[in-house]
C-alpha positions as CSV (number, residue, x, y, z in Angstrom):
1,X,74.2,-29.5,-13.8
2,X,75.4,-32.0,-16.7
3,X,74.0,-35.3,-16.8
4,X,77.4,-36.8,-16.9
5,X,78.3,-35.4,-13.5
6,X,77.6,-38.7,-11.2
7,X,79.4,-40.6,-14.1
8,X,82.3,-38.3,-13.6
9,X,82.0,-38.8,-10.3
10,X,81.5,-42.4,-10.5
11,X,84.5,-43.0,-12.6
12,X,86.8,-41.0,-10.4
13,X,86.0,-43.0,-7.3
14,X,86.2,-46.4,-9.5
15,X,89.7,-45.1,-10.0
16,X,90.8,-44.0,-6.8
17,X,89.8,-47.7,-5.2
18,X,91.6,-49.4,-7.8
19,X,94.7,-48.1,-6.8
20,X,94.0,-47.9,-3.3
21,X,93.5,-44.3,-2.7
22,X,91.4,-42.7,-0.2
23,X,90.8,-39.3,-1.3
24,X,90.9,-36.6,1.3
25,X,88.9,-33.7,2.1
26,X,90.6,-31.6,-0.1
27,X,91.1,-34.1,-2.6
28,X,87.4,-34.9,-2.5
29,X,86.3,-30.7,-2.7
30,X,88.3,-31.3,-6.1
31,X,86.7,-33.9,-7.6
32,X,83.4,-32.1,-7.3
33,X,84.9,-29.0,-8.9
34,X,85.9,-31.5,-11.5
35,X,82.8,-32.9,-11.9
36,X,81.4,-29.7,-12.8
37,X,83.1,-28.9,-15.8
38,X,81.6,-29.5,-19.3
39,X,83.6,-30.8,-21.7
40,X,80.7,-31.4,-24.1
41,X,78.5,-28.3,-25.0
42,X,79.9,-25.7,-27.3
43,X,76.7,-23.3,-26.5
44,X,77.0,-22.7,-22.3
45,X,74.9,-21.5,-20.7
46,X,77.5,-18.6,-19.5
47,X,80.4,-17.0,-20.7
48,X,82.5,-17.8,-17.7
49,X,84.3,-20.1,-16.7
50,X,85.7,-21.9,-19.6
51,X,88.0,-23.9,-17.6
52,X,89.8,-24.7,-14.3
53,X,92.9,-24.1,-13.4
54,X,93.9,-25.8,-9.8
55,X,96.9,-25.1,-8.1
56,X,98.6,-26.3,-4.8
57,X,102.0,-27.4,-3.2
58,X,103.7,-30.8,-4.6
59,X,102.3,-33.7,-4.4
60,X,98.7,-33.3,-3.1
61,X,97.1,-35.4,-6.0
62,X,96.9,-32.7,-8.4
63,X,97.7,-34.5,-11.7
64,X,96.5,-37.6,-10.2
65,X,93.1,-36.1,-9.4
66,X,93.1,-34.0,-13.2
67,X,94.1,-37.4,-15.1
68,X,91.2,-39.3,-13.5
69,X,88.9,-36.8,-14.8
70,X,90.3,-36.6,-17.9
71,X,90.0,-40.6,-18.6
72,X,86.8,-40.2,-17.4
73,X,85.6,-37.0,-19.6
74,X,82.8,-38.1,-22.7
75,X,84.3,-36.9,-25.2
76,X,87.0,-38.4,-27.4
77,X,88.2,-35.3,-28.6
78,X,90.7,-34.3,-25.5
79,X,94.0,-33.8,-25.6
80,X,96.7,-34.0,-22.4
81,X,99.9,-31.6,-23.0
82,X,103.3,-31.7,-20.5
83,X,104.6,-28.0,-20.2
84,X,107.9,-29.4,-21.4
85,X,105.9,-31.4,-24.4
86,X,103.9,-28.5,-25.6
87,X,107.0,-26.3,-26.0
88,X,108.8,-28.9,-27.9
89,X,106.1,-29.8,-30.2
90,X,105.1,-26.4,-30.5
91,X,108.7,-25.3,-31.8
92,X,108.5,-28.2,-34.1
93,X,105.2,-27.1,-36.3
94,X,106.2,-23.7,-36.1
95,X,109.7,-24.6,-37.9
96,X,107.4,-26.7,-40.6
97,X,105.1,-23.6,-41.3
98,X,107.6,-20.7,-40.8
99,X,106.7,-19.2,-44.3
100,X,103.1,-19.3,-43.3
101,X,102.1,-16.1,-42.8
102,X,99.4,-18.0,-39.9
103,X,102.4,-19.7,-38.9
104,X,101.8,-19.6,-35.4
105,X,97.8,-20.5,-35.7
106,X,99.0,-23.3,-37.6
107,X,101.4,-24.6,-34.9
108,X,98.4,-24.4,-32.4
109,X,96.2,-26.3,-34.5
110,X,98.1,-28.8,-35.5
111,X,99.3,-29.4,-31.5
112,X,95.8,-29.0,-30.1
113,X,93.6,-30.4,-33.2
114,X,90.2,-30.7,-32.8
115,X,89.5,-31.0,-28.8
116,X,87.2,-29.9,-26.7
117,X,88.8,-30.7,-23.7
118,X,92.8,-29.4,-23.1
119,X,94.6,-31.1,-20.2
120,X,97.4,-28.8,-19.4
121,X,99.4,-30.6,-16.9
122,X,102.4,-28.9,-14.7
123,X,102.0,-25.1,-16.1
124,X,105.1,-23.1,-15.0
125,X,106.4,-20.3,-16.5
126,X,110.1,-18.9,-16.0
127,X,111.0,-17.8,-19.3
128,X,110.0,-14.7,-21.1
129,X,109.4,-16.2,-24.3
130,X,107.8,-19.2,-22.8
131,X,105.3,-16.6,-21.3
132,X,104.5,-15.2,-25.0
133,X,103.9,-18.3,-26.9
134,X,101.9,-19.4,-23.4
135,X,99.5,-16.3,-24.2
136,X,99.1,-16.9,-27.8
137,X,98.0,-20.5,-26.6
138,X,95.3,-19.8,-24.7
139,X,94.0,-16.9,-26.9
140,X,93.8,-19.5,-29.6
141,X,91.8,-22.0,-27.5
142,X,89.4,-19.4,-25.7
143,X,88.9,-17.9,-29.2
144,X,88.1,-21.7,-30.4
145,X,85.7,-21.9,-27.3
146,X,87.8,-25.6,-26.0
147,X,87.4,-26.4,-22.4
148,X,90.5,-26.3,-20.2
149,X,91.9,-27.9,-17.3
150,X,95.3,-26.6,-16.1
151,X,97.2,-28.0,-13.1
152,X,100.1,-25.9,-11.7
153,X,102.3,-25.5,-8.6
154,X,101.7,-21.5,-8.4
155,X,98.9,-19.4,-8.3
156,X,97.8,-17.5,-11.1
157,X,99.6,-14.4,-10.1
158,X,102.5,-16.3,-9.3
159,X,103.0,-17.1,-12.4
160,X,106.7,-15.9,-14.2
161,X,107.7,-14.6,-10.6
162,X,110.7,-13.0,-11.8
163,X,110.0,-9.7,-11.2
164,X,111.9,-8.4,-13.8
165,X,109.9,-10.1,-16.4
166,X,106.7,-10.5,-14.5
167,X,104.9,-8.2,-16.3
168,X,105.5,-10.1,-19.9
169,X,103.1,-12.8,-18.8
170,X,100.1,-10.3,-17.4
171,X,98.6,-10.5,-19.9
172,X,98.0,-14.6,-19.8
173,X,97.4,-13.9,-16.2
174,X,94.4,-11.5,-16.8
175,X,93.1,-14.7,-19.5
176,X,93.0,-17.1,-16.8
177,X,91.8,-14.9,-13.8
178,X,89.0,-13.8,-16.3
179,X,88.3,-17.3,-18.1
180,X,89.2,-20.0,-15.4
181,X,87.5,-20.9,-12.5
182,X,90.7,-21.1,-9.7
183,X,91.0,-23.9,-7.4
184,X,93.7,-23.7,-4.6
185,X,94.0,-28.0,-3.3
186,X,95.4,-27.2,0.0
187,X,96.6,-30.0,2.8
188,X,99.8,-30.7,4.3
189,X,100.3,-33.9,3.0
190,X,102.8,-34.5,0.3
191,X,101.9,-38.4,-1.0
192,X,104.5,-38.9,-2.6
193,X,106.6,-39.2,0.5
194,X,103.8,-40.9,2.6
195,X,103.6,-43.6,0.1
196,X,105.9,-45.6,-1.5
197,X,105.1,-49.3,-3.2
198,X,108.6,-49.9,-5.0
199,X,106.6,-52.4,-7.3
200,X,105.6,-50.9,-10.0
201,X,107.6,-50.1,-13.3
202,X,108.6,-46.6,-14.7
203,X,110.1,-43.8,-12.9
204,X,108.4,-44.9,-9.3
205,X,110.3,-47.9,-9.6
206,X,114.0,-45.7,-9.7
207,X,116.2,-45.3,-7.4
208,X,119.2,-43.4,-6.1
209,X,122.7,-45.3,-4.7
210,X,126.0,-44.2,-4.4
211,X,127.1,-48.5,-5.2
212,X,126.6,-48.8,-9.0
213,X,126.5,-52.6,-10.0
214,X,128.2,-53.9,-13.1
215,X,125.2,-53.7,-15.0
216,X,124.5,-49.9,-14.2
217,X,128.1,-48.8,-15.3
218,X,129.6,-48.5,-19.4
219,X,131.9,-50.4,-20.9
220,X,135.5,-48.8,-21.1
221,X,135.1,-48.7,-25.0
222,X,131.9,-47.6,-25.4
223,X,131.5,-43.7,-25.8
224,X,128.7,-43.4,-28.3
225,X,127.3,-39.9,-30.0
226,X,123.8,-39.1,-30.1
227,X,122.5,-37.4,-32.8
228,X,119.3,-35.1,-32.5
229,X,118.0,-32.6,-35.5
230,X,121.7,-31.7,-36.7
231,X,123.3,-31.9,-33.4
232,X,125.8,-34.6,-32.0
233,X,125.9,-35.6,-28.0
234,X,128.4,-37.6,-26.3
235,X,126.6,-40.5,-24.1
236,X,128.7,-43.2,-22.2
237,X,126.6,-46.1,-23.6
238,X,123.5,-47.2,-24.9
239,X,122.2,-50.8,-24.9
240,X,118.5,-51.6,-26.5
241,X,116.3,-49.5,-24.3
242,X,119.0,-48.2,-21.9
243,X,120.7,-44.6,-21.5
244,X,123.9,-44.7,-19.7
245,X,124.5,-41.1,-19.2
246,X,126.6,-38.6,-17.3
247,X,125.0,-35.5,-15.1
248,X,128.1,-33.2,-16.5
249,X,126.8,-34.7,-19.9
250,X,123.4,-34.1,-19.3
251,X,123.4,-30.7,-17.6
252,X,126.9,-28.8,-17.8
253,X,126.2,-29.4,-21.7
254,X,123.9,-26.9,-23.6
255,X,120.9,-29.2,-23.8
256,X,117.6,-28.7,-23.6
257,X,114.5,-30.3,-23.2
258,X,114.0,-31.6,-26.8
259,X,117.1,-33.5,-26.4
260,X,116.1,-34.7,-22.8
261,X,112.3,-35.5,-24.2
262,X,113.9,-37.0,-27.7
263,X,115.9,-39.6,-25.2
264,X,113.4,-39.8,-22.8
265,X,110.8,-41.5,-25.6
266,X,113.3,-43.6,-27.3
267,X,114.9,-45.2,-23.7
268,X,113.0,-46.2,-20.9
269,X,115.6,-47.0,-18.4
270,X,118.5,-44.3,-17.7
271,X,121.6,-44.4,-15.5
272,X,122.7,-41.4,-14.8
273,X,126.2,-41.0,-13.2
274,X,128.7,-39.0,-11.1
275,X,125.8,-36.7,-10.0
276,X,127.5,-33.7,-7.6
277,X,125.8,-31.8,-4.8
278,X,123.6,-29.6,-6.3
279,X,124.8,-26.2,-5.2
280,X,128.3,-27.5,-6.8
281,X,127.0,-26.8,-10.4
282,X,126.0,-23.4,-12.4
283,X,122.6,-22.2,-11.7
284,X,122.0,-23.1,-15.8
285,X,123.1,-26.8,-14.8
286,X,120.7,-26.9,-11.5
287,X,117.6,-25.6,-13.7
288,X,118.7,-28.4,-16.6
289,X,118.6,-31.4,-14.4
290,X,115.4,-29.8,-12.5
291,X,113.6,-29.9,-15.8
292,X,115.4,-32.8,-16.8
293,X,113.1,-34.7,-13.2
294,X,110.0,-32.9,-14.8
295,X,110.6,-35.2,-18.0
296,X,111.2,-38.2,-16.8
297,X,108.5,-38.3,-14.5
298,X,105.7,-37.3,-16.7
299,X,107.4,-39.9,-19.4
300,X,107.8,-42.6,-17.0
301,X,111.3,-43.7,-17.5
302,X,113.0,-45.7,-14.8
303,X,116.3,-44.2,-13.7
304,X,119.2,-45.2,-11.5
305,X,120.7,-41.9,-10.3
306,X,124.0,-42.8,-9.1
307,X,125.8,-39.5,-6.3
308,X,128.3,-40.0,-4.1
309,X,126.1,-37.5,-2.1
310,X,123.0,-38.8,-0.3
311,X,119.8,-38.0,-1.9
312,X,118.8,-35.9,1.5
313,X,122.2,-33.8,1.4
314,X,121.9,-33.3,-3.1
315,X,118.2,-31.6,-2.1
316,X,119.4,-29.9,1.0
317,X,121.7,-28.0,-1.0
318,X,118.8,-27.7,-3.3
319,X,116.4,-25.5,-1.1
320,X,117.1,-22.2,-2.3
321,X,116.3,-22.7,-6.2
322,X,113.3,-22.2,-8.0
323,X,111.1,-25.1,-8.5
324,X,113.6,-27.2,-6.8
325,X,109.9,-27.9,-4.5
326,X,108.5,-29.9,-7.4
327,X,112.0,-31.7,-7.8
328,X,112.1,-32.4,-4.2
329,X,108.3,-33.8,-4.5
330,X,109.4,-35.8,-7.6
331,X,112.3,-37.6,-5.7
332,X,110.5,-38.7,-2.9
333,X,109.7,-41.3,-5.2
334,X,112.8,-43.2,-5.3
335,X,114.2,-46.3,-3.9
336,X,117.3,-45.4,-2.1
337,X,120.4,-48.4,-1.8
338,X,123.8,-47.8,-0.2
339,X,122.7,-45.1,1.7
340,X,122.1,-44.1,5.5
341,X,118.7,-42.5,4.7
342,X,114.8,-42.5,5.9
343,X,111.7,-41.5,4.3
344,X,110.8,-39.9,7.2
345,X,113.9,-37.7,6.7
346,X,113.0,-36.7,3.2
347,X,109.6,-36.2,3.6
348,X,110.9,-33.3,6.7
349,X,113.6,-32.1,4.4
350,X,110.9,-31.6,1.5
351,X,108.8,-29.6,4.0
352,X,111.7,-27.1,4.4
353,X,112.0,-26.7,0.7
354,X,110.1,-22.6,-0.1
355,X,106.9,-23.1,-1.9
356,X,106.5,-21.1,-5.0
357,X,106.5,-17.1,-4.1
């Protein structure tokens, strides 16, 4: 047992009563398989397990649970990653050493650095050449012996379900199956839609209304362009730290995540307008602003989402897309104005949503 396990254990308690959460049962199994890991020792004692990889339905305290730990972990040499983040910056050092022939080794190092613990929060996979890069990555850090702690919505095997291209990412299966110890957190509850304070600041703090004020709408002559690498975007306005923003703008347009995590780190309140029923748009469009959720949540930025559509009828239509779960999860956290709408009725309608298959 490592000596720092009470501490962990300690710290993740301290945690939990500051912000008033009781952990559960399941939530408490967790911790201990937390408190286990060892972040510290470059000679185990064993081969296996170099890391843990948890996985469960929305909003069971996953990240919550794996952040704790991760402030808590004695070692200053940790990094967290966003799925969305380590693509984007991964991309980015690859274009600086593309006439490296250790181009991509490079990339990885200069992403992961020096740690000894690798947070990996939100690991899906839906893309093909997601799935390869995803594989190099954690050869390069089970080769560089770092401990890892993954949180994810699907099992292991679950992974890239796509049956078509399944069998790109078996490989990075076999690594985690064979490396990781696997934690299902199981439970019914979803917190995000038993809980709700409305106080705090950042994306909890958004909210979705179908009565923009003054304040949340442009100004007839502002139409500004918004430049990123050697691309130009239309916007409807920008004031200081504000985004005002169309969904036809933001998701009928062929961006991406660098543009959405680009914006998303420059402006920390969005309004984002004349937002359709979901099943209304392409299936590209759906998948953009699905993403697009994933962003601003893990970056914190508080948005006004602004629908003619109730929130309850945009993620009803929502229900048969992939990872539309998380997104249903993710919205639960919203403040709702001008609309006929209970939490009660979101928290049922995000029950119906299909868990990953």
């Amino acid at each position: 047992m490592s000596t720092t396990r009470p501490q962990i254990l300690s710290a993740i308690d301290d945690a939990a009563l500051a912000e008033g959460i009781v952990l559960d049962d399941y939530q408490r199994q967790l911790v201990h398989r937390l408190a286990d890991l060892d972040v510290t020792t470059q000679r185990r004692r064993r081969p296996c397990p170099r890391g843990l990889y948890v996985y469960g339905s929305a909003g069971r305290g996953k990240s919550w649970l794996a952040k704790a730990f991760y402030d808590a972990a004695p070692t200053p040499r940790k990094i967290r990653i966003h799925f969305h983040s380590f693509f984007d910056d991964l991309h980015r050092h690859m274009h600086t050493h593309r006439h490296d022939p250790s181009m991509m080794r490079q990339a990885l190092d200069d992403v992961i650095g020096h740690s000894q613990l690798l947070y990996f929060d939100e690991l899906h996979v839906h893309d093909s050449g997601d799935a390869r890069l995803l594989t190099r990555m954690l050869e390069h850090v089970l080769t560089r012996r770092v401990t890892i702690l993954a949180t994810s919505n699907y099992a292991p095997d679950d992974l890239l379900p796509n049956p078509i291209w399944h069998h790109i990412f078996e490989p990075g299966i076999d690594l985690i199956k064979t490396h990781f110890d696997i934690h299902h957190l199981a439970g019914d509850t979803d917190y995000r839609a038993a809980t709700r304070s409305g106080t705090s600041a950042g994306f909890s703090n958004s909210e979705w209304t179908s009565t923009a004020t003054t304040q949340e709408l442009p100004y007839p002559s502002e139409l500004p362009t918004l430049t990123v690498g050697s691309r130009d975007f239309s916007v409807l306005a920008v004031r200081d730290n504000q985004l005002f923003v169309s969904f036809p703008q933001l998701c009928d347009s062929p961006l991406s995540t660098i543009e959405y995590l680009h914006w998303a780190r420059i402006y920390t309140r969005w309004t984002i307008l004349d937002i359709p029923e979901f099943a209304c748009v392409s299936p590209e469009a759906q998948q953009r602003f699905i993403n697009l959720i994933d962003i601003l949540v893990d970056t914190d930025v508080q948005v006004t989402f602004v629908s003619a559509h109730t929130l309850t009828a945009f993620l009803d239509a929502a229900s048969a897309r992939p990872d539309a779960f998380r997104m249903a999860s993710r919205l639960q956290l919203l403040r709702n104005r001008g609309q006929a709408h209970r939490a009660e009725d979101l928290h049922r309608l995000g029950q119906r949503l299909p868990p990953p298959t």
